[in-house]
Jmol script that loads the backbone (N, CA, C; Angstrom):
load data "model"
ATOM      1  N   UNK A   1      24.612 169.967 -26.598  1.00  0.00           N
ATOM      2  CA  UNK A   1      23.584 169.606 -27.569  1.00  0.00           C
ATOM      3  C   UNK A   1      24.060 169.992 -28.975  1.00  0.00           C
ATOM      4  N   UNK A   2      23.560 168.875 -29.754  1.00  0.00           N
ATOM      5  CA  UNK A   2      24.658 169.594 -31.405  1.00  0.00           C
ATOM      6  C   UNK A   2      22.994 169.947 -31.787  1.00  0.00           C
ATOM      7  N   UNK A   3      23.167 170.395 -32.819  1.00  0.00           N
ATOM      8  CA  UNK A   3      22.114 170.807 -33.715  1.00  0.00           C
ATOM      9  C   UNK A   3      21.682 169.603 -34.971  1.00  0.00           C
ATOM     10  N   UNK A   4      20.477 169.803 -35.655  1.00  0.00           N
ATOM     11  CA  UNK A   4      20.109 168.752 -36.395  1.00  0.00           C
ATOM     12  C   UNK A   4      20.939 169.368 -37.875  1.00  0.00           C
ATOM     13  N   UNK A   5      20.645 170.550 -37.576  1.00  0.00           N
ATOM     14  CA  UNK A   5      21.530 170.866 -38.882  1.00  0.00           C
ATOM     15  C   UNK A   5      23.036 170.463 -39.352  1.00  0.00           C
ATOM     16  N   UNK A   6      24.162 170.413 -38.359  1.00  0.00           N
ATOM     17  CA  UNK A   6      25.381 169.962 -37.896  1.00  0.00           C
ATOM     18  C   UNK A   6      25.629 168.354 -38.092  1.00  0.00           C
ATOM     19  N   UNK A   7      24.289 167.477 -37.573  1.00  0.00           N
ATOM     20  CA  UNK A   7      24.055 166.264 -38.285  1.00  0.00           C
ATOM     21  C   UNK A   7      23.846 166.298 -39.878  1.00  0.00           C
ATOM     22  N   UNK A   8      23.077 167.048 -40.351  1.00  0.00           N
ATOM     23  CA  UNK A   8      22.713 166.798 -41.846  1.00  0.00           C
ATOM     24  C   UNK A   8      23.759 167.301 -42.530  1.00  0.00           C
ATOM     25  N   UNK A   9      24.702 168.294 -41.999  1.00  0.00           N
ATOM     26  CA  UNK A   9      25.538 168.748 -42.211  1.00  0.00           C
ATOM     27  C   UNK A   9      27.040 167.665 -42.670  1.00  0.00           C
ATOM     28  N   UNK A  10      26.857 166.579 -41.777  1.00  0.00           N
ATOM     29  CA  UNK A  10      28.204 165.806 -41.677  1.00  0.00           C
ATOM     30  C   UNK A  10      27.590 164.762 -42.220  1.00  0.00           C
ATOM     31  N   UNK A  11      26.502 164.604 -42.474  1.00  0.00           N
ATOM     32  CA  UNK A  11      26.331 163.319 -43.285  1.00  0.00           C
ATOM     33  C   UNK A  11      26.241 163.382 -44.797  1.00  0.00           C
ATOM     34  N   UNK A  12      25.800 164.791 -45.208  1.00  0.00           N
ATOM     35  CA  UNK A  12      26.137 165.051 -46.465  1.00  0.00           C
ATOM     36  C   UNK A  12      27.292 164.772 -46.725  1.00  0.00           C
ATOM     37  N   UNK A  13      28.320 165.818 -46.042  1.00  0.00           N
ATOM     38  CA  UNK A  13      29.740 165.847 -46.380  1.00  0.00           C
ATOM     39  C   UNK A  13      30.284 164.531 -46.356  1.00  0.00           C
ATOM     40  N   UNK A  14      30.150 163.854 -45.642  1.00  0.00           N
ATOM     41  CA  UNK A  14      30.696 162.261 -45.821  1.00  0.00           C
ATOM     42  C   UNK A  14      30.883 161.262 -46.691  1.00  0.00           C
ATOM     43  N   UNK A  15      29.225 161.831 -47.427  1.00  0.00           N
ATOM     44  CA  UNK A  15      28.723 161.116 -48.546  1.00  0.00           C
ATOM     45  C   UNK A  15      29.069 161.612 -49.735  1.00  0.00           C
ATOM     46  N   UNK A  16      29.290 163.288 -49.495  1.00  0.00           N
ATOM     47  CA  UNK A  16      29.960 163.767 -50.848  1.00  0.00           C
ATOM     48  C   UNK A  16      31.611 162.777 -50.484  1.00  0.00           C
ATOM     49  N   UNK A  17      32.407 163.122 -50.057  1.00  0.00           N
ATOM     50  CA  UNK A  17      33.591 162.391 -49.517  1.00  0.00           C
ATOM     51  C   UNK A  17      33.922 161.107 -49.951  1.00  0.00           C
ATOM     52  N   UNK A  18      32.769 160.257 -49.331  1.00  0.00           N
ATOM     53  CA  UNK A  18      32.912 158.894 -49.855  1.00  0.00           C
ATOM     54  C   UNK A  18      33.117 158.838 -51.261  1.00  0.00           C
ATOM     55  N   UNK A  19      32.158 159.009 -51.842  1.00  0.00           N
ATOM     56  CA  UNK A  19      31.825 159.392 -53.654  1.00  0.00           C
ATOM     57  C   UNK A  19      33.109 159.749 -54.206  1.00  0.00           C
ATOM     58  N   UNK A  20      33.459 160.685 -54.026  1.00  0.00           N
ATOM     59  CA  UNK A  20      35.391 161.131 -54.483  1.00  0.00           C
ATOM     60  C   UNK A  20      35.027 162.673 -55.102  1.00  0.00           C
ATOM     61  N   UNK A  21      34.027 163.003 -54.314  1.00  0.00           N
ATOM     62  CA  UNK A  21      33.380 164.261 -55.110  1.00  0.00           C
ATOM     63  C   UNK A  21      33.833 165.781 -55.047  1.00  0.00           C
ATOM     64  N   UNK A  22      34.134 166.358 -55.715  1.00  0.00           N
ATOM     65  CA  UNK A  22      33.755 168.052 -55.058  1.00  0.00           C
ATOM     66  C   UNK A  22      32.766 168.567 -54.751  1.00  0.00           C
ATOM     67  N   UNK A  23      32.419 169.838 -53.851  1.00  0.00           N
ATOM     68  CA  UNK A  23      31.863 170.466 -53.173  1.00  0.00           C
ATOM     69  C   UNK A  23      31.293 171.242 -54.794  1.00  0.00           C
ATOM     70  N   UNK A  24      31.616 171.804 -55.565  1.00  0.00           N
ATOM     71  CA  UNK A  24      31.486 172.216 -56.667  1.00  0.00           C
ATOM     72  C   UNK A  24      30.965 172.020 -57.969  1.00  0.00           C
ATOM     73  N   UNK A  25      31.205 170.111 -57.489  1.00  0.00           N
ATOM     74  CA  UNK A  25      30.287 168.990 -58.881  1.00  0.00           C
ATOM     75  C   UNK A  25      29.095 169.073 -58.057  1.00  0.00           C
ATOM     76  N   UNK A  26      29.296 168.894 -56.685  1.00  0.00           N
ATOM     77  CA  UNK A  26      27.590 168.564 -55.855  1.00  0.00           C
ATOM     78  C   UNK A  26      26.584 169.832 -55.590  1.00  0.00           C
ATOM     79  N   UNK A  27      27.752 170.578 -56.084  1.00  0.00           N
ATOM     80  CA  UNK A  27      26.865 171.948 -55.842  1.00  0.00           C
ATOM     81  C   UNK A  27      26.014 172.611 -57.130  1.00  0.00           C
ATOM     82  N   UNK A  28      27.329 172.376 -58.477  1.00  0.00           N
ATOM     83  CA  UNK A  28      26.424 172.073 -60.101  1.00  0.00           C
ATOM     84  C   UNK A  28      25.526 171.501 -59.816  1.00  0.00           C
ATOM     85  N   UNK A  29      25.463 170.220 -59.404  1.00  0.00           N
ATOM     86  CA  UNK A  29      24.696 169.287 -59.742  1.00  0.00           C
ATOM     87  C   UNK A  29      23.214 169.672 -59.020  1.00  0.00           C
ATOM     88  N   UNK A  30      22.957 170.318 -57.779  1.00  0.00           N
ATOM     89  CA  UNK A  30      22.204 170.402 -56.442  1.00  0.00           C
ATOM     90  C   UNK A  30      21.511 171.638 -57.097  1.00  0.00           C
ATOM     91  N   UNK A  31      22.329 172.908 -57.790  1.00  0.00           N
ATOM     92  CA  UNK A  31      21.543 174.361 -58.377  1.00  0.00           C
ATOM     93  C   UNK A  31      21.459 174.855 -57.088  1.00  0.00           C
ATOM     94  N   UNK A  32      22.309 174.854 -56.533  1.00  0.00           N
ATOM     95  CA  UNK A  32      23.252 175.789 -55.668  1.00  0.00           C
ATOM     96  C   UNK A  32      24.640 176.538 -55.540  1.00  0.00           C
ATOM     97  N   UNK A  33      24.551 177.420 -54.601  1.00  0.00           N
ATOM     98  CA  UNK A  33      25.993 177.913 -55.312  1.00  0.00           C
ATOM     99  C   UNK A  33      27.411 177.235 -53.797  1.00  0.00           C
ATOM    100  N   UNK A  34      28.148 177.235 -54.266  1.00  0.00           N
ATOM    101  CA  UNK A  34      29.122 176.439 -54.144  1.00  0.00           C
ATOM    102  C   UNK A  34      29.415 176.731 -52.511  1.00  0.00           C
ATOM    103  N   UNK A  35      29.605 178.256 -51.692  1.00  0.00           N
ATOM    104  CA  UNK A  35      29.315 178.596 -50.366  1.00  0.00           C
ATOM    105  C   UNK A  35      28.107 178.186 -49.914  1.00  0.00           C
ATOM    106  N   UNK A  36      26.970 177.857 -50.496  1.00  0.00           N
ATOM    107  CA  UNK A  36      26.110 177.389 -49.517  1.00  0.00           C
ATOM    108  C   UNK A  36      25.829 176.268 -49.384  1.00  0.00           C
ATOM    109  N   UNK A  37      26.561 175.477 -50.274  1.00  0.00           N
ATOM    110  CA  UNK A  37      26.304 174.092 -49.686  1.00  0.00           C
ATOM    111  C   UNK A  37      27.221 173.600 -49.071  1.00  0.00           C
ATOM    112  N   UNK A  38      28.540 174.741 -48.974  1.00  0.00           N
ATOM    113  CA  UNK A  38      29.635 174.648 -48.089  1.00  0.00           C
ATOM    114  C   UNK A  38      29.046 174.835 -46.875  1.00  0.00           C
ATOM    115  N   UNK A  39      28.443 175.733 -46.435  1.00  0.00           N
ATOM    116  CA  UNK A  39      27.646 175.852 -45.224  1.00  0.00           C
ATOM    117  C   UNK A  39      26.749 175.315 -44.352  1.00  0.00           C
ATOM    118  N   UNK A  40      26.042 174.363 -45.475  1.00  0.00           N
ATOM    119  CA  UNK A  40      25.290 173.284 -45.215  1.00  0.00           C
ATOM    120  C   UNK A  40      26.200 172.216 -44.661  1.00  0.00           C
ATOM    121  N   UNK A  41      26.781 172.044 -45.501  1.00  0.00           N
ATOM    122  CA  UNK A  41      27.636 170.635 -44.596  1.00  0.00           C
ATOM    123  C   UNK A  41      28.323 171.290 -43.127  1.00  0.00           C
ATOM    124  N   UNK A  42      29.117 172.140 -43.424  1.00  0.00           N
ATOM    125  CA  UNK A  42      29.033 172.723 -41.939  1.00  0.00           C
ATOM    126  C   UNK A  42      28.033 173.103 -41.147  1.00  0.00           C
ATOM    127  N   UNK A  43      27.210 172.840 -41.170  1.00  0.00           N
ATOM    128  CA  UNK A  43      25.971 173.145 -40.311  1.00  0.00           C
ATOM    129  C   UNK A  43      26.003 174.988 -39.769  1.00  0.00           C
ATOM    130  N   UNK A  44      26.251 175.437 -41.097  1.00  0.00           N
ATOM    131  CA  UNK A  44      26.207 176.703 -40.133  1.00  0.00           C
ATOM    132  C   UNK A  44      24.722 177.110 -40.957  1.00  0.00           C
ATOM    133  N   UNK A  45      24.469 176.989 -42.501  1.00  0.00           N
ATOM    134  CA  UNK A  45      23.151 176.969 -42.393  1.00  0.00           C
ATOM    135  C   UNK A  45      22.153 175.581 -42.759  1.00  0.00           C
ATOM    136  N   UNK A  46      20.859 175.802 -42.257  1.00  0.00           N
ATOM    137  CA  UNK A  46      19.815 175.248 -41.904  1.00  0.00           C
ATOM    138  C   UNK A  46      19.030 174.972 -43.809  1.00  0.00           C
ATOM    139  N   UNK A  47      19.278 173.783 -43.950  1.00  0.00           N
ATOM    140  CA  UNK A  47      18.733 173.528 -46.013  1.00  0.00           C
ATOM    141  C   UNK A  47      17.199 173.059 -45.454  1.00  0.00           C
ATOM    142  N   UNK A  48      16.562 174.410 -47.065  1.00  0.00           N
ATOM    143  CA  UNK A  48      14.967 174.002 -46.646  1.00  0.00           C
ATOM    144  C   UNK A  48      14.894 172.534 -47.050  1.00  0.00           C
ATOM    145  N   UNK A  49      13.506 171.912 -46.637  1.00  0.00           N
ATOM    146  CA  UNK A  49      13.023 170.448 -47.683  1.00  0.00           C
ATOM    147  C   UNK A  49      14.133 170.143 -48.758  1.00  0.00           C
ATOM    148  N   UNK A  50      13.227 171.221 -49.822  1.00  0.00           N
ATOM    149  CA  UNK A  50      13.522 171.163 -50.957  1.00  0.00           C
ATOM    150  C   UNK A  50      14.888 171.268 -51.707  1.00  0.00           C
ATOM    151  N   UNK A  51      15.791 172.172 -50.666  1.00  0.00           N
ATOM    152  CA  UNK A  51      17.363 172.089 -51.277  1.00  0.00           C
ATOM    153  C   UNK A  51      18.008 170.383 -50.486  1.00  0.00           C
ATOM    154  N   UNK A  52      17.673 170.497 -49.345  1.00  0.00           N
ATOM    155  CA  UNK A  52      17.706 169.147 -48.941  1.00  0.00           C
ATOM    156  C   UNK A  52      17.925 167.840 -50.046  1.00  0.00           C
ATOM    157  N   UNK A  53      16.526 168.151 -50.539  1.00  0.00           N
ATOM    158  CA  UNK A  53      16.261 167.146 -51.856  1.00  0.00           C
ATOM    159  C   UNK A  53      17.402 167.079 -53.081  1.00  0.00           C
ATOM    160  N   UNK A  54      17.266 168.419 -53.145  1.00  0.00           N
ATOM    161  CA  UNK A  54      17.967 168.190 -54.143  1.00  0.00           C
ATOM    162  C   UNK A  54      19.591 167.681 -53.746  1.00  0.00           C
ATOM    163  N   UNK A  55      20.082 168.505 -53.049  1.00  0.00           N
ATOM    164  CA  UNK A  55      21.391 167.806 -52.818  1.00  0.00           C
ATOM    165  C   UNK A  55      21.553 166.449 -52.596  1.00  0.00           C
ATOM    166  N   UNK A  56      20.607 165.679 -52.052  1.00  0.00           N
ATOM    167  CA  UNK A  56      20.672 164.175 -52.211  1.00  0.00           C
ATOM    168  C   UNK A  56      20.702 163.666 -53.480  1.00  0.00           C
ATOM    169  N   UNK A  57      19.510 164.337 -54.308  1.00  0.00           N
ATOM    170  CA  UNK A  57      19.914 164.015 -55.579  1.00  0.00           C
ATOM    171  C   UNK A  57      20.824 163.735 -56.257  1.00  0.00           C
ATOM    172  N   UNK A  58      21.697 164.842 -56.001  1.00  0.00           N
ATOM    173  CA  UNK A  58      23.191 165.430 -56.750  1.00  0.00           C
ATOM    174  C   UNK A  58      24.257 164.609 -56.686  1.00  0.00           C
ATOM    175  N   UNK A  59      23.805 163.504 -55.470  1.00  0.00           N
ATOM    176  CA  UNK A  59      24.423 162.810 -54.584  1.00  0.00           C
ATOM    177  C   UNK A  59      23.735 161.323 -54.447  1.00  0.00           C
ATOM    178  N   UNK A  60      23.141 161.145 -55.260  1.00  0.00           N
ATOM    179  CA  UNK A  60      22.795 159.752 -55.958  1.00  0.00           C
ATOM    180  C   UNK A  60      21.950 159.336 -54.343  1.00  0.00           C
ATOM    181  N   UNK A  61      21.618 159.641 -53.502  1.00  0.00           N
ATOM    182  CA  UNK A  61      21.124 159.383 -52.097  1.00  0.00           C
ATOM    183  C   UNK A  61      19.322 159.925 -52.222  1.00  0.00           C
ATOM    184  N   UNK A  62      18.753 158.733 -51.520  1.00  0.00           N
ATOM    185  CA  UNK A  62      17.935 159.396 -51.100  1.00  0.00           C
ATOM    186  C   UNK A  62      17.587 159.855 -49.772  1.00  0.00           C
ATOM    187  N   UNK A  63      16.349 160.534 -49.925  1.00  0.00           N
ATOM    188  CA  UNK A  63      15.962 161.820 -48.704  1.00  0.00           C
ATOM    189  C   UNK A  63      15.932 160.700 -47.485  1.00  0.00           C
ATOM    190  N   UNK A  64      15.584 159.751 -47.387  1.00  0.00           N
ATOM    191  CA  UNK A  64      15.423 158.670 -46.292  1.00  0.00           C
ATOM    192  C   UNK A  64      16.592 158.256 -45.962  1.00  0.00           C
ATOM    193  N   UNK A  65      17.657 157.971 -46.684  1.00  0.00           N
ATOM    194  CA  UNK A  65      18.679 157.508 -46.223  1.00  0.00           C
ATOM    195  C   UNK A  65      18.991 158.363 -45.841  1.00  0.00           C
ATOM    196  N   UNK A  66      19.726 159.340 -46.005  1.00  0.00           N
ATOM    197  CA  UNK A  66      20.456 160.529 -45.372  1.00  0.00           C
ATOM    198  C   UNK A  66      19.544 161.035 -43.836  1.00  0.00           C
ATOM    199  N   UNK A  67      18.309 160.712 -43.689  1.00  0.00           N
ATOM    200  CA  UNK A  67      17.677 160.626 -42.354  1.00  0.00           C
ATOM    201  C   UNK A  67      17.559 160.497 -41.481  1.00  0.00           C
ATOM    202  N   UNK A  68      17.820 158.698 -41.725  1.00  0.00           N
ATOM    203  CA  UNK A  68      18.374 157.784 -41.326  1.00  0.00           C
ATOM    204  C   UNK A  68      19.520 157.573 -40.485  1.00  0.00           C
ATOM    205  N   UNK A  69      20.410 158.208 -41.523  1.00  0.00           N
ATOM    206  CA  UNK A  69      21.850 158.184 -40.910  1.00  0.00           C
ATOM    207  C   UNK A  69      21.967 159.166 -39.775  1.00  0.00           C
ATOM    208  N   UNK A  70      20.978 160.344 -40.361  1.00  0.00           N
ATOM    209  CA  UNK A  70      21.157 161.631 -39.376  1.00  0.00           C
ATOM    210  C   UNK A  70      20.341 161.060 -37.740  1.00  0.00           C
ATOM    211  N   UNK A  71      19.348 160.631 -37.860  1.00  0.00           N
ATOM    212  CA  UNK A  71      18.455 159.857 -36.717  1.00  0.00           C
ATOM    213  C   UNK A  71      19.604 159.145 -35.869  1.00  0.00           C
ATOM    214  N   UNK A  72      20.234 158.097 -36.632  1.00  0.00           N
ATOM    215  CA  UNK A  72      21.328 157.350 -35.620  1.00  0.00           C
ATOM    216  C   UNK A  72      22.595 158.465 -35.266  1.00  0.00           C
ATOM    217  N   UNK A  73      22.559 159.285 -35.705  1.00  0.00           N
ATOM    218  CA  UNK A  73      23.991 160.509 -35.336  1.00  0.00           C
ATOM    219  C   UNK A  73      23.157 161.228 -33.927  1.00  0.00           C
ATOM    220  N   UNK A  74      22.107 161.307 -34.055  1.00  0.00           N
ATOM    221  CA  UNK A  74      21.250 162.128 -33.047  1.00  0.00           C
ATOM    222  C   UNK A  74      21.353 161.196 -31.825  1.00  0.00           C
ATOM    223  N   UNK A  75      20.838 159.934 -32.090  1.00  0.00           N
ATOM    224  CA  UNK A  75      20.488 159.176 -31.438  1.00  0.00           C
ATOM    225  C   UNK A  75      22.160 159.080 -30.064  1.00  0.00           C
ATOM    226  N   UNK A  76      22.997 158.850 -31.101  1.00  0.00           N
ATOM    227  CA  UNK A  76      24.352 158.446 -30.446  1.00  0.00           C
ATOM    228  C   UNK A  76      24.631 159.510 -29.365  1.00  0.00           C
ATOM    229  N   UNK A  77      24.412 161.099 -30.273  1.00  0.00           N
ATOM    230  CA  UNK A  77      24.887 162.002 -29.423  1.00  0.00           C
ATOM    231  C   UNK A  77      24.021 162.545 -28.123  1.00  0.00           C
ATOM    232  N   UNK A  78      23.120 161.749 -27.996  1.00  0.00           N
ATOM    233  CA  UNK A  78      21.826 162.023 -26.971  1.00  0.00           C
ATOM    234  C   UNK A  78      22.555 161.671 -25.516  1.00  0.00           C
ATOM    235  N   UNK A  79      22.129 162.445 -24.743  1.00  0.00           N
ATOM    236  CA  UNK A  79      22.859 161.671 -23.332  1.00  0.00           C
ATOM    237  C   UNK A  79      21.935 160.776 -22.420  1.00  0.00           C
ATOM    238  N   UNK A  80      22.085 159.852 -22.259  1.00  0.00           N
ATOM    239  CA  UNK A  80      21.377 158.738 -21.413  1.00  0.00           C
ATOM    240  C   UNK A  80      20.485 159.091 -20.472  1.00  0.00           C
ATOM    241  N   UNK A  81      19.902 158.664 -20.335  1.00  0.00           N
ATOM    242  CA  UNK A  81      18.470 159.042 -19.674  1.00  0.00           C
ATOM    243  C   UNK A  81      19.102 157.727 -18.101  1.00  0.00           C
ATOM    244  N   UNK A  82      19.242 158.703 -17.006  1.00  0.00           N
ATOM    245  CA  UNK A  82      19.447 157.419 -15.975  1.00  0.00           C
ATOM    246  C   UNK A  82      18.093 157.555 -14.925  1.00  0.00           C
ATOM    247  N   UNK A  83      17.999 156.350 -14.522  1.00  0.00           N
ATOM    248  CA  UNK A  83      16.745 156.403 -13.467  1.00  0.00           C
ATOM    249  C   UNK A  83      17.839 155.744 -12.008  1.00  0.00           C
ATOM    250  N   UNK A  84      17.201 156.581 -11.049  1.00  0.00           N
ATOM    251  CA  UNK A  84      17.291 156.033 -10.075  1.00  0.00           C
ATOM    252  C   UNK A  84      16.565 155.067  -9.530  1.00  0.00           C
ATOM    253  N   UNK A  85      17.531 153.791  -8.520  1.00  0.00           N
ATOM    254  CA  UNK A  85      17.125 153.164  -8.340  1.00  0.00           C
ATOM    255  C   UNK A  85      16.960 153.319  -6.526  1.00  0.00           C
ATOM    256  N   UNK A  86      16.006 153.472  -5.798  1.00  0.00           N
ATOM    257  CA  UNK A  86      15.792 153.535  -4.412  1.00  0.00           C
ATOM    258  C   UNK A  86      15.805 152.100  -3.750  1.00  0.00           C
ATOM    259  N   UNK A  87      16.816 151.282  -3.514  1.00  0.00           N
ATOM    260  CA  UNK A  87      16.377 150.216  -2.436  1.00  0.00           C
ATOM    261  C   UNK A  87      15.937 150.276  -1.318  1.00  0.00           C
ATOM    262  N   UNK A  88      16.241 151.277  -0.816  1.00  0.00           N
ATOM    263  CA  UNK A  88      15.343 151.549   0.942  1.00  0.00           C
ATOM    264  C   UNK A  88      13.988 151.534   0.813  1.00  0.00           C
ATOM    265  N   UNK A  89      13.457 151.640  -0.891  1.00  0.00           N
ATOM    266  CA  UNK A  89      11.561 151.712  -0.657  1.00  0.00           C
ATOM    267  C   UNK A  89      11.565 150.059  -0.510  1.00  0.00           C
TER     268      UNK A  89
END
end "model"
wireframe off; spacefill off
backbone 0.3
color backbone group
């Protein structure tokens, strides 16, 4: 089981990534300090709402998209639900 944080974690970082960004402009930009939003993308810690927010900000994204993306990362890593099928009933 991954954690939701570990998702929000890698979808930030991706998006900082994509962008051509540092960890350091997004972290100016977010009014955070530069280890914890290192941490955040590593999912080692858990961003309230509100830093949430802002780092999307920082990051030209909004709170829905980054959700979004995290919902389908969840979704993927979920393990299949199988039903049995009984033909002898």
């Amino acid at each position: 089981m991954t954690l939701l944080r570990t998702h929000i974690g890698s979808t930030l970082r991706s998006a900082r990534v994509a962008q051509g960004r540092t960890l350091r402009d997004v972290a100016k930009g977010a009014r955070v300090s530069l280890g914890y939003l290192s941490e955040v993308e590593r999912g080692q810690k858990e961003a309230s709402s509100e830093l949430l927010n802002s780092i999307c900000q920082a990051l030209d994204l909004s709170l829905s998209t980054v959700m979004i993306d995290v919902a389908h990362l969840v979704k993927s890593s979920e393990a299949p639900v199988l039903t049995v099928v009984d033909d002898a009933a």
